[in-house]
Kinemage of the C-alpha trace (Angstrom):
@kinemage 1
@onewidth
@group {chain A} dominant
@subgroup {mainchain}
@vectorlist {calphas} color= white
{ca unk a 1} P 132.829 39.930 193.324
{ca unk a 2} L 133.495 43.048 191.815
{ca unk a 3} L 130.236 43.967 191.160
{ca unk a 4} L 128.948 43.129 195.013
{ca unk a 5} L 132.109 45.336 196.159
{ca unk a 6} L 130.349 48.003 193.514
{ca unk a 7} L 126.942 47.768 194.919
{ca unk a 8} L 128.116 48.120 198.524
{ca unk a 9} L 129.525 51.251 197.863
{ca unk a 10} L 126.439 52.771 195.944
{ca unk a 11} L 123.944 51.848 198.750
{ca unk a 12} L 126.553 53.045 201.156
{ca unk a 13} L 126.384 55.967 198.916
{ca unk a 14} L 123.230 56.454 198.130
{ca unk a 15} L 121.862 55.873 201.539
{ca unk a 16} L 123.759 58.691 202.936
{ca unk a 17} L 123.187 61.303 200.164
{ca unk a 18} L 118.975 59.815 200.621
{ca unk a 19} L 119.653 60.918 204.377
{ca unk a 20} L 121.323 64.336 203.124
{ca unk a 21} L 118.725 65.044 201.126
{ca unk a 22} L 115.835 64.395 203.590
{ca unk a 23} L 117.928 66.345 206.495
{ca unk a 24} L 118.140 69.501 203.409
{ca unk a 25} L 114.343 68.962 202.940
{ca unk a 26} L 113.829 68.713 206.754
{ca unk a 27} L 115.922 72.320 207.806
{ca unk a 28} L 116.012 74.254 204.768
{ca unk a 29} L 112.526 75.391 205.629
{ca unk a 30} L 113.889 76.494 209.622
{ca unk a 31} L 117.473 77.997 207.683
{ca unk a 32} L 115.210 80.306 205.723
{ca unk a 33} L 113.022 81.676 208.693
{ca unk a 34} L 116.278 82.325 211.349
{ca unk a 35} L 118.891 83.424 208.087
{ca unk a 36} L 117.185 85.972 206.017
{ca unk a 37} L 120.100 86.196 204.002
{ca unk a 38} L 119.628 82.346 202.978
{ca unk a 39} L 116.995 82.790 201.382
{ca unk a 40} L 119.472 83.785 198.321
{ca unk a 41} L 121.641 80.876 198.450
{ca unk a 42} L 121.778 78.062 195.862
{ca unk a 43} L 120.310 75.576 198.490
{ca unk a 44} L 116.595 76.510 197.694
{ca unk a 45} L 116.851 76.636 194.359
{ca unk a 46} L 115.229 74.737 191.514
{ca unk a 47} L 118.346 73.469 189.786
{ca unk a 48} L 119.983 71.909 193.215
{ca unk a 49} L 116.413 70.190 193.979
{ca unk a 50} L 116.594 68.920 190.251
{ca unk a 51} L 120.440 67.929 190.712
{ca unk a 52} L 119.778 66.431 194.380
{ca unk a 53} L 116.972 64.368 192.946
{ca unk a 54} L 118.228 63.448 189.723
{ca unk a 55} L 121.670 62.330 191.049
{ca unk a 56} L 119.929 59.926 193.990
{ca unk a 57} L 117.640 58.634 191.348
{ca unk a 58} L 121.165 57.610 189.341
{ca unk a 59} L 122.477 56.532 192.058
{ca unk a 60} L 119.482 53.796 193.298
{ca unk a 61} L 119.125 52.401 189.670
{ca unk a 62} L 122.646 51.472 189.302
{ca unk a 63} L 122.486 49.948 192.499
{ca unk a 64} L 119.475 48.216 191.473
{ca unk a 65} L 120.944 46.818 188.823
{ca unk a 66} L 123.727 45.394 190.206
{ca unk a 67} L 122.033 43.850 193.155
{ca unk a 68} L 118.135 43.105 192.413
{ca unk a 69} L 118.520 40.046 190.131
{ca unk a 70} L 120.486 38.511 193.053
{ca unk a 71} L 118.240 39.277 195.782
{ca unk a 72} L 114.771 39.619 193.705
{ca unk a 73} L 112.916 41.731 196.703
{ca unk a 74} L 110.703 43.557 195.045
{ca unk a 75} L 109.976 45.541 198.831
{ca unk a 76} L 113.680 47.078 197.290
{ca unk a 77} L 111.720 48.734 194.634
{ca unk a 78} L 108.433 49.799 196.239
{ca unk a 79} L 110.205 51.559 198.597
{ca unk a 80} L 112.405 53.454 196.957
{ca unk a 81} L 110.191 54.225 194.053
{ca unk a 82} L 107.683 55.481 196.880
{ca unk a 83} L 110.122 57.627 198.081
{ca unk a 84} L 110.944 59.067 194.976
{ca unk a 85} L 107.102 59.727 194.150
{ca unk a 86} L 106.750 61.436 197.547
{ca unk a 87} L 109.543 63.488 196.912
{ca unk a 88} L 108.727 64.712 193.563
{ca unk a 89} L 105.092 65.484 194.560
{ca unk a 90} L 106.376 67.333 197.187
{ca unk a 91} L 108.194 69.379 195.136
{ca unk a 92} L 105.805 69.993 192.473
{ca unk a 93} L 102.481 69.986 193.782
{ca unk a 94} L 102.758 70.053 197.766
{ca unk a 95} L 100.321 73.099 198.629
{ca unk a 96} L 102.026 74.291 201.353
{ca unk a 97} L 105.289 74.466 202.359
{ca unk a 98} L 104.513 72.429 205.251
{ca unk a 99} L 103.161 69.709 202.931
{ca unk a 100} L 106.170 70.021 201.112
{ca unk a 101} L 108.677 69.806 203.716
{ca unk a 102} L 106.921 66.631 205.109
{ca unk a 103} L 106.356 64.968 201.603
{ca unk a 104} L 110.253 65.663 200.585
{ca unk a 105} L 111.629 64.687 204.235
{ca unk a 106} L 109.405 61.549 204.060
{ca unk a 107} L 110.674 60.404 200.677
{ca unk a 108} L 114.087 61.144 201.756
{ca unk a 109} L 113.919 58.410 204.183
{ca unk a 110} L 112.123 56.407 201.951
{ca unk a 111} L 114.843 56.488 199.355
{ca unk a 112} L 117.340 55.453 202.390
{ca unk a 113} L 115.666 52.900 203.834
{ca unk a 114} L 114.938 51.668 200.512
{ca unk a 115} L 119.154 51.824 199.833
{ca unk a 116} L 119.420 49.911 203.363
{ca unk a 117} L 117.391 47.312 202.529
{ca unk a 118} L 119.002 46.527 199.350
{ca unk a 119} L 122.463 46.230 200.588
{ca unk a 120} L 121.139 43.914 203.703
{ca unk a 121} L 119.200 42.062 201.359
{ca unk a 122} L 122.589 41.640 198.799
{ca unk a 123} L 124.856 40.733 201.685
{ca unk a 124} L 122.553 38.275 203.481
């Protein structure tokens, strides 16, 4: 019981920080153009992507584990490990910032979808 009370409450977690982080990847971009003095802040920074990314990756595999061997979807997986792909490509090779803004929104929602599925799949 604990451990489904647990789970919740990553997905629930981890779906809304995947949802944060796609909304970040989504208007950073539109911040930067209309705030010229953004463009100094910690938001667009290496370290927060790197933080952002590694924290939601923490975040779904501990909520893997505690929920996959019960439900055994393996759609869990493929989506969320798509999303993470898109979003570190994104970062690291998009070559625009276009590209990058739709390959790091995109595996945002991945990631979330991918944390939405999980929990309905655990509390079906």
């Amino acid at each position: 019981m604990r451990a489904r009370f647990v789970s919740l409450h990553l997905d629930a977690f981890g779906f809304f920080a995947s949802l944060l982080c796609a909304v970040h990847c989504a208007l950073l971009p539109l911040l930067l153009v209309f705030l010229p003095l953004a463009q100094r802040t910690y938001l667009h920074s290496s370290l927060a992507e790197g933080i952002l990314l590694l924290g939601s990756f923490a975040i779904a595999a501990i909520s893997l584990r505690l929920s996959y061997l019960k439900h055994r979807r393996k759609r869990v997986l493929i989506t969320m490990l798509s999303g993470f792909c898109l979003i570190s490509a994104g970062i690291m090779l998009a070559p625009s910032m276009l590209a990058e803004l739709l390959m790091t929104s995109s595996g945002g929602g991945f990631v979330a979808i991918g944390h939405y599925l999980n929990w309905r799949y655990t509390h079906k």
